[in-house]
Each structure stands twice: as C-alpha cells, then as structure tokens.
Gaussian input, Z-matrix of N, CA and C with variables (Angstrom, degrees):
# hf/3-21g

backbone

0 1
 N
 C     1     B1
 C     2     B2     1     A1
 N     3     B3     2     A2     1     D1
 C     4     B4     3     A3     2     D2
 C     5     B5     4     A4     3     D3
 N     6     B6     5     A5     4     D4
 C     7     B7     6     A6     5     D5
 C     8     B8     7     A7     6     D6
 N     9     B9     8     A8     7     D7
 C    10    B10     9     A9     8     D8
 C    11    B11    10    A10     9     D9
 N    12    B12    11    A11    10    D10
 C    13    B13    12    A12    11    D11
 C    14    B14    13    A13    12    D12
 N    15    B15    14    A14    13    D13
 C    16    B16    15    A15    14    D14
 C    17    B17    16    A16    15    D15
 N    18    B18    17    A17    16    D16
 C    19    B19    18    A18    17    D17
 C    20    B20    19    A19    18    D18
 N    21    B21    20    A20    19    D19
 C    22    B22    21    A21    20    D20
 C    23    B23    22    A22    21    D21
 N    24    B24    23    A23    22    D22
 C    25    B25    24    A24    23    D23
 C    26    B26    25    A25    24    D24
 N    27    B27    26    A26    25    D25
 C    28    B28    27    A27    26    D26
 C    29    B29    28    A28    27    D27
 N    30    B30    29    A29    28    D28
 C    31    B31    30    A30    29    D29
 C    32    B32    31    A31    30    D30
 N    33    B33    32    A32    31    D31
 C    34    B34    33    A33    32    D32
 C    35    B35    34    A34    33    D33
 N    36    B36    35    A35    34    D34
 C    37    B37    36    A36    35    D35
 C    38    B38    37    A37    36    D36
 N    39    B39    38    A38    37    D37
 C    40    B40    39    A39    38    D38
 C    41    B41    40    A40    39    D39
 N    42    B42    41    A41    40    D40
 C    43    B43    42    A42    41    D41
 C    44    B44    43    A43    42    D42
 N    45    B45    44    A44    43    D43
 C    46    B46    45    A45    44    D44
 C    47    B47    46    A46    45    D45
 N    48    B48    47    A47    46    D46
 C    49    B49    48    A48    47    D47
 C    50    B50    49    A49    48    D48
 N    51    B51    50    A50    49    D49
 C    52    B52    51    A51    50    D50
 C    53    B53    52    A52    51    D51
 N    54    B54    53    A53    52    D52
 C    55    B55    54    A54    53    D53
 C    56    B56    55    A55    54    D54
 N    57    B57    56    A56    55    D55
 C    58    B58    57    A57    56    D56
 C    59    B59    58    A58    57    D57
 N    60    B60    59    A59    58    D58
 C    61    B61    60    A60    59    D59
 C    62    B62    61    A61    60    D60
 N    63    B63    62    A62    61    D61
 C    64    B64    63    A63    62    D62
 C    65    B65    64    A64    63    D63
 N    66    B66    65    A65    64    D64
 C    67    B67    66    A66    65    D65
 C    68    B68    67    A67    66    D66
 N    69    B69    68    A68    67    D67
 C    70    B70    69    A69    68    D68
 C    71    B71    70    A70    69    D69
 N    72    B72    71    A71    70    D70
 C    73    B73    72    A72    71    D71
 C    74    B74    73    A73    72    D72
 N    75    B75    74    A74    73    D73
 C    76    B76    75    A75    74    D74
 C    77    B77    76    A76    75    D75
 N    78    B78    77    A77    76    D76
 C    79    B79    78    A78    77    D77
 C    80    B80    79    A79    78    D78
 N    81    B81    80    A80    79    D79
 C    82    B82    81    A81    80    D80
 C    83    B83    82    A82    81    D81
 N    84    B84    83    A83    82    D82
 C    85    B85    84    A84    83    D83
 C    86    B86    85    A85    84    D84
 N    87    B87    86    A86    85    D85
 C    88    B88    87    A87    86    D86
 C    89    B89    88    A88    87    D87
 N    90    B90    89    A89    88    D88
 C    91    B91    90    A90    89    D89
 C    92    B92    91    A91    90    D90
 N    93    B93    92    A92    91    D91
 C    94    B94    93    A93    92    D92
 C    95    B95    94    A94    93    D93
 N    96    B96    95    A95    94    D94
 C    97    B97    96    A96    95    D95
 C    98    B98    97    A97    96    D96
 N    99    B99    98    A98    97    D97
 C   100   B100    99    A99    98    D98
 C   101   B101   100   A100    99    D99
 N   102   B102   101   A101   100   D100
 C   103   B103   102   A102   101   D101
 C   104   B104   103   A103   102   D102
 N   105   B105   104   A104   103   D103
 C   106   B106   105   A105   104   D104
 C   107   B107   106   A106   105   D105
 N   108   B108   107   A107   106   D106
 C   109   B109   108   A108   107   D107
 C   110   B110   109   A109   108   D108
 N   111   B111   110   A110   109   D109
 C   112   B112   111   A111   110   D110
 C   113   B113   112   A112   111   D111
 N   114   B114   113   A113   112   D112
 C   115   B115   114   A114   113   D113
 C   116   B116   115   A115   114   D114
 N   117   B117   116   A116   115   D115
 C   118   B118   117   A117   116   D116
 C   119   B119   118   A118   117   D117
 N   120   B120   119   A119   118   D118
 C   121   B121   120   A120   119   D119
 C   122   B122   121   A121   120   D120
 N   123   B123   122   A122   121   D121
 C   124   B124   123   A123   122   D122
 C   125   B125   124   A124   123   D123
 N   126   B126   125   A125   124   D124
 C   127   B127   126   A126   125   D125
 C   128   B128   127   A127   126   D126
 N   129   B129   128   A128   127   D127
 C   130   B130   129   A129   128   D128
 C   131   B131   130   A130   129   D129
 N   132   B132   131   A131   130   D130
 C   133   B133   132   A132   131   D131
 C   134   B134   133   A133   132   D132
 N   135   B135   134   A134   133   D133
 C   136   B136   135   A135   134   D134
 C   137   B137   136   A136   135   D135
 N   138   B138   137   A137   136   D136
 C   139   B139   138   A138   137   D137
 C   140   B140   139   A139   138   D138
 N   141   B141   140   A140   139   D139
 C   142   B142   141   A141   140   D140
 C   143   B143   142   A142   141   D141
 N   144   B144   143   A143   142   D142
 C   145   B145   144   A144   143   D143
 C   146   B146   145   A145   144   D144
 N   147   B147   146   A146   145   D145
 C   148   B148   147   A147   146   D146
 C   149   B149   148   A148   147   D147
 N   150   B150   149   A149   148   D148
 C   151   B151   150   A150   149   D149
 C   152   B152   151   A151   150   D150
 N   153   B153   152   A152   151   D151
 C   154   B154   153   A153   152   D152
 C   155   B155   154   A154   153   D153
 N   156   B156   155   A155   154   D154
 C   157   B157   156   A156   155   D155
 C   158   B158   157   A157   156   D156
 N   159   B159   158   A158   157   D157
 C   160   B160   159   A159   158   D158
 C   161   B161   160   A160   159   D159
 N   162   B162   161   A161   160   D160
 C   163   B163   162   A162   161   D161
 C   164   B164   163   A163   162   D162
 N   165   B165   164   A164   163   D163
 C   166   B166   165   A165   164   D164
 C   167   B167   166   A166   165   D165
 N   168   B168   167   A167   166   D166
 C   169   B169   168   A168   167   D167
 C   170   B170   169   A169   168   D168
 N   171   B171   170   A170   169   D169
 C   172   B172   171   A171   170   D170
 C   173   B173   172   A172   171   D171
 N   174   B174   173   A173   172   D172
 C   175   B175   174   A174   173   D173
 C   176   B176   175   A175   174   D174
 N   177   B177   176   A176   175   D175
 C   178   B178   177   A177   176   D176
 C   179   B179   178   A178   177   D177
 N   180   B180   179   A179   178   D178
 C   181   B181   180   A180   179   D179
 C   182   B182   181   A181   180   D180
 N   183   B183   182   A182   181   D181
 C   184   B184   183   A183   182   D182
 C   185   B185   184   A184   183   D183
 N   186   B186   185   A185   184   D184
 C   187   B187   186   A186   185   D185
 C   188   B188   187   A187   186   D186
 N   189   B189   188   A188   187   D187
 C   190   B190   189   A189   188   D188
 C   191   B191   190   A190   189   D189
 N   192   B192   191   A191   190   D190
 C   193   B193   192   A192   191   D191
 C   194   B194   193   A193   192   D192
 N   195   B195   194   A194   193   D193
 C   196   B196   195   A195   194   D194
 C   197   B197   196   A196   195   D195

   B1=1.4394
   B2=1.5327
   B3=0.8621
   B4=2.0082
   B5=1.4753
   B6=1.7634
   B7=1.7951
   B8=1.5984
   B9=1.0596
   B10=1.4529
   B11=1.3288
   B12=1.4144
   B13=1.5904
   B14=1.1692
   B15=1.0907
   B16=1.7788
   B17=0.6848
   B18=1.7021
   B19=1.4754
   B20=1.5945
   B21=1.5985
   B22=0.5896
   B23=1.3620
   B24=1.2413
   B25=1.9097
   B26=0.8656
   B27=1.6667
   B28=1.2466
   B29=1.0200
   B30=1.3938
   B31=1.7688
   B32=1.3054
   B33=1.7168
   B34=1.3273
   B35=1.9883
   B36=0.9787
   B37=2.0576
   B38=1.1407
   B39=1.8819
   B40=1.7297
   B41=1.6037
   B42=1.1521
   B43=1.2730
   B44=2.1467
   B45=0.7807
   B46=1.3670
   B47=1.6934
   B48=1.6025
   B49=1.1059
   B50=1.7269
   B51=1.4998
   B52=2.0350
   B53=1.6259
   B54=1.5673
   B55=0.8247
   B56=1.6890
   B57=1.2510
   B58=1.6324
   B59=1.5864
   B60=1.4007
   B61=1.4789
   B62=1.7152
   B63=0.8575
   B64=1.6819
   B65=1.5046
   B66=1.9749
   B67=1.2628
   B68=1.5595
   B69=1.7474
   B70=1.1716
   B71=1.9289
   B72=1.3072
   B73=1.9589
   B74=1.7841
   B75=1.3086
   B76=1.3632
   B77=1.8753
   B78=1.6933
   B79=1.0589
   B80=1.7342
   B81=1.1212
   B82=1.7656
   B83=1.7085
   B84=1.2282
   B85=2.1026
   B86=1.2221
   B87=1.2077
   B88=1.9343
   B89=0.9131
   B90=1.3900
   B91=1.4483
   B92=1.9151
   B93=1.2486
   B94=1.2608
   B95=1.4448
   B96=1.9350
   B97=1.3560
   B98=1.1738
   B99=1.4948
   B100=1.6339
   B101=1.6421
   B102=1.4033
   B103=1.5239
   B104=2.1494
   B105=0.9409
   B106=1.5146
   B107=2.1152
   B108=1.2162
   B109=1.6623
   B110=1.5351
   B111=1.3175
   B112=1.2626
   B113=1.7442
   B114=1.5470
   B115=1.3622
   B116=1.2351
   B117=1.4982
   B118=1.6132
   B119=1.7583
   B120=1.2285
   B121=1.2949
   B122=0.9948
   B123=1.3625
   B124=1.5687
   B125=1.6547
   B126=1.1339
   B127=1.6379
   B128=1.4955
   B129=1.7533
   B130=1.4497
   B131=1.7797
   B132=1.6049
   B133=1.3602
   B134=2.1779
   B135=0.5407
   B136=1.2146
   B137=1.6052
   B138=1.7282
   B139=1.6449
   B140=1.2112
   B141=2.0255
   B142=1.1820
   B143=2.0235
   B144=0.9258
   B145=1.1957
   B146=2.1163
   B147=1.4982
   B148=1.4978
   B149=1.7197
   B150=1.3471
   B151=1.5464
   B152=1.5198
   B153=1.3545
   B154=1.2078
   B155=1.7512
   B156=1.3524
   B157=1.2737
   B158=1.0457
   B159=1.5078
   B160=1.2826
   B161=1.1506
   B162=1.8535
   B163=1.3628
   B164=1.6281
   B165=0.8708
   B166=1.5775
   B167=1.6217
   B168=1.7902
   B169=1.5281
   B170=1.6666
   B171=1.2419
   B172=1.7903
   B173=1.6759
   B174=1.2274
   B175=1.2700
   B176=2.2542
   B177=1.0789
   B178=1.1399
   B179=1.9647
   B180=1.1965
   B181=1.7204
   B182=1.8379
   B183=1.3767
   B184=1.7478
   B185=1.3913
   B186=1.1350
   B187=1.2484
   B188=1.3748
   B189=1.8441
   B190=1.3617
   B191=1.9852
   B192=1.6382
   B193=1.6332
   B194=2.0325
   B195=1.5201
   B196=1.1878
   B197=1.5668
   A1=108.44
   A2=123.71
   A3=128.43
   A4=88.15
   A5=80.13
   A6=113.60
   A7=99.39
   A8=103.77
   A9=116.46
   A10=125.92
   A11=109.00
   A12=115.34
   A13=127.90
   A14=148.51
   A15=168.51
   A16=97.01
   A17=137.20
   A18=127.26
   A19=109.24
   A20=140.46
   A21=156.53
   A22=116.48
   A23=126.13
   A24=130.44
   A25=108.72
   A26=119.58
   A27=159.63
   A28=129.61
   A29=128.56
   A30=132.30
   A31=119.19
   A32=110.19
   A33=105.79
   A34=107.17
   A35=97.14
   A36=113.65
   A37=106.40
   A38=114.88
   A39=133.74
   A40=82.18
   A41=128.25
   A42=123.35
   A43=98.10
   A44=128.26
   A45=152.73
   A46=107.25
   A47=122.27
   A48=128.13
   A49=93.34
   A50=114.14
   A51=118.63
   A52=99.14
   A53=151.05
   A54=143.27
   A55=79.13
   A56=110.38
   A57=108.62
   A58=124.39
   A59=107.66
   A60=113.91
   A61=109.03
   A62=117.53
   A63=117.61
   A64=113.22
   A65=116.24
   A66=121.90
   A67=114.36
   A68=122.09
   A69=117.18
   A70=101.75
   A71=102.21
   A72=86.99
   A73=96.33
   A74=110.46
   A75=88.87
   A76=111.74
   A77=106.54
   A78=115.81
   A79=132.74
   A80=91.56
   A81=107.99
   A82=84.63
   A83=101.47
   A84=102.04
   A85=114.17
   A86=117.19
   A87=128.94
   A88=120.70
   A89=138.81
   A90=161.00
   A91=90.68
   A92=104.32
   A93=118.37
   A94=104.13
   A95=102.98
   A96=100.91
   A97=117.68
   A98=127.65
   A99=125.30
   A100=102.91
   A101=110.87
   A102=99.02
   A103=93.22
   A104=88.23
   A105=98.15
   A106=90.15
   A107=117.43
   A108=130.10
   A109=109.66
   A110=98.11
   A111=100.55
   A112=96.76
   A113=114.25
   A114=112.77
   A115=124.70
   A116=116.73
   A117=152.39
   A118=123.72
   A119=104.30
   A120=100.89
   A121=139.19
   A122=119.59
   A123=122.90
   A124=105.58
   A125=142.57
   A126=131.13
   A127=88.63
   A128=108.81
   A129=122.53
   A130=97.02
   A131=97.22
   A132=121.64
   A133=113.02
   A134=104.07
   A135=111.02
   A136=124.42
   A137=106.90
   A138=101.51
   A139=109.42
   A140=121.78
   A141=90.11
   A142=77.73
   A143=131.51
   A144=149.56
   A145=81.87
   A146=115.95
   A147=110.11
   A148=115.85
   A149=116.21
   A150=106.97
   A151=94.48
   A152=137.46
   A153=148.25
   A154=129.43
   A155=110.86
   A156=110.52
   A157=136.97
   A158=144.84
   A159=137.85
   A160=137.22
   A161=100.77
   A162=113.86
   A163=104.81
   A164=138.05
   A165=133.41
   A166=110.18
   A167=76.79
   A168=87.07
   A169=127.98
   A170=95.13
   A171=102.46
   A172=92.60
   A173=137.36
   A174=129.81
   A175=110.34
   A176=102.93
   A177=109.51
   A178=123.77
   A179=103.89
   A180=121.26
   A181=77.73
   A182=105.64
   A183=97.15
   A184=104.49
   A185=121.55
   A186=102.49
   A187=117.07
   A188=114.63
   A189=108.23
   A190=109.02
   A191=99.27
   A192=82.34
   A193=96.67
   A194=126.77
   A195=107.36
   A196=95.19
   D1=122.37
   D2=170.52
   D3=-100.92
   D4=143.94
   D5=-170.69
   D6=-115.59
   D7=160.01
   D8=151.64
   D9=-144.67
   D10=134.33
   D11=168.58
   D12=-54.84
   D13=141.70
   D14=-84.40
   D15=152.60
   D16=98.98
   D17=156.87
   D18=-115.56
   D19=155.42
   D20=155.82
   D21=-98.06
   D22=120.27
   D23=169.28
   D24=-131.12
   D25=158.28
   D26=164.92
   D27=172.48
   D28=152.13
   D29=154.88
   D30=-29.81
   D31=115.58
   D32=150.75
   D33=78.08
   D34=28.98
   D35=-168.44
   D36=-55.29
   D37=-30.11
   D38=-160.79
   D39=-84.94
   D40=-54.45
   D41=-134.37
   D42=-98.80
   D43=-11.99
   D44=160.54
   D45=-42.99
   D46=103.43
   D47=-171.69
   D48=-70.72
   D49=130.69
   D50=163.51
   D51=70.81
   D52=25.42
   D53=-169.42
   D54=-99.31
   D55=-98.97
   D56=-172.25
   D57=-28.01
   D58=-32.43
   D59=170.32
   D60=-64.34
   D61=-77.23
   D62=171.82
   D63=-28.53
   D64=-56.47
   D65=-173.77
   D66=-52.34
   D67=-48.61
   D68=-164.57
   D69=-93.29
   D70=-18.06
   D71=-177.65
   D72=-71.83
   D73=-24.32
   D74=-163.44
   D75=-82.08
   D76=-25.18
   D77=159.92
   D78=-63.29
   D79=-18.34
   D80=176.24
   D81=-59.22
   D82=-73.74
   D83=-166.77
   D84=-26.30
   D85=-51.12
   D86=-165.14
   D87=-107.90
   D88=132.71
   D89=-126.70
   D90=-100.69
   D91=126.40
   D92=173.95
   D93=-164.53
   D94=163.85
   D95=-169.09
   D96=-107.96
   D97=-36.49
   D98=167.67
   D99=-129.25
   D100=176.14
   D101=167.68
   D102=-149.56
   D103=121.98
   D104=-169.90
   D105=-91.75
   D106=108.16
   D107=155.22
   D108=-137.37
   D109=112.87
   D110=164.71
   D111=160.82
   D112=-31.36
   D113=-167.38
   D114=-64.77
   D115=-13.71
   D116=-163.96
   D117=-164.26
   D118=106.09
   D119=167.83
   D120=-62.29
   D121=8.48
   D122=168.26
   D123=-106.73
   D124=0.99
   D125=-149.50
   D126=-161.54
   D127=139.64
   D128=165.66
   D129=-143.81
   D130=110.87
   D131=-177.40
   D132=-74.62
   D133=155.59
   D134=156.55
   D135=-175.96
   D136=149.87
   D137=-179.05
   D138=-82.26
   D139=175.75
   D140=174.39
   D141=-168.86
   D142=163.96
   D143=-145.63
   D144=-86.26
   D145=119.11
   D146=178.59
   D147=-68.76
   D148=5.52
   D149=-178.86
   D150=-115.02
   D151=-1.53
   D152=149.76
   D153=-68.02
   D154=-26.77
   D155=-173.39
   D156=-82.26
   D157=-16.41
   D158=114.03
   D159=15.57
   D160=-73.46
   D161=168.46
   D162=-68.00
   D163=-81.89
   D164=171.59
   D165=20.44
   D166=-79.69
   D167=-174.05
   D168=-64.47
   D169=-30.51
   D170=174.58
   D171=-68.05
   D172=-77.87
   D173=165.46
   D174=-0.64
   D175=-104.42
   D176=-177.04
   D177=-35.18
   D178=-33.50
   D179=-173.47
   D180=-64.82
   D181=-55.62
   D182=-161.01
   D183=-59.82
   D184=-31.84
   D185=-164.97
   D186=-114.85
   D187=14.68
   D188=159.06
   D189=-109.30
   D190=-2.21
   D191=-170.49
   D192=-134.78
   D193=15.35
   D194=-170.35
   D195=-136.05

C-alpha cells in the first residue's frame, strides 16, 4: 500500500478557537492511519491511503477554510 502525508499548517493551530474540532470530526469520516498533533504547534500530520488523498484534502480545505 503507498501512503501519503496530509499535513495541515499554520500559526498558532493550538490556540485557534474550532480548528481541531472541525480537523478531527472531519477526519473521524475518512480512513487514515496515524495523525501525529502535538509535536509542533503549527502542523497536524496524518497518513492516509495515496489513491485517497486528494479527496482527504479537498475534504478538510472545506471544512477548515470554506
């Protein structure tokens, strides 16, 4: 299986009122394998199946920036 990384960045991600709330309900839906937040306060990584990630990411963009 080939993976690909999913990262999310920005300033201040911890401190961001509904950012993590939005990030993980929407990640709850879609099949992924770890999600590394915590190592850096700017970036929340996650793996995710490489013929899946596209959608992932269109997924998440909607629901942290539209």
């Amino acid at each position: 299986m080939i993976l690909a990384l999913v990262a999310i960045i920005g300033n201040h991600l911890h401190t961001q009122a509904g950012v993590a709330k939005r990030l993980f309900h929407t990640l709850e839906k879609l099949q992924h394998s770890l999600i590394s937040y915590g190592a850096s306060t700017n970036n929340v990584c996650t793996l995710v199946k490489n013929s899946e990630a596209d959608e992932i990411v269109r997924s998440l963009h909607a629901a942290l920036f539209e």
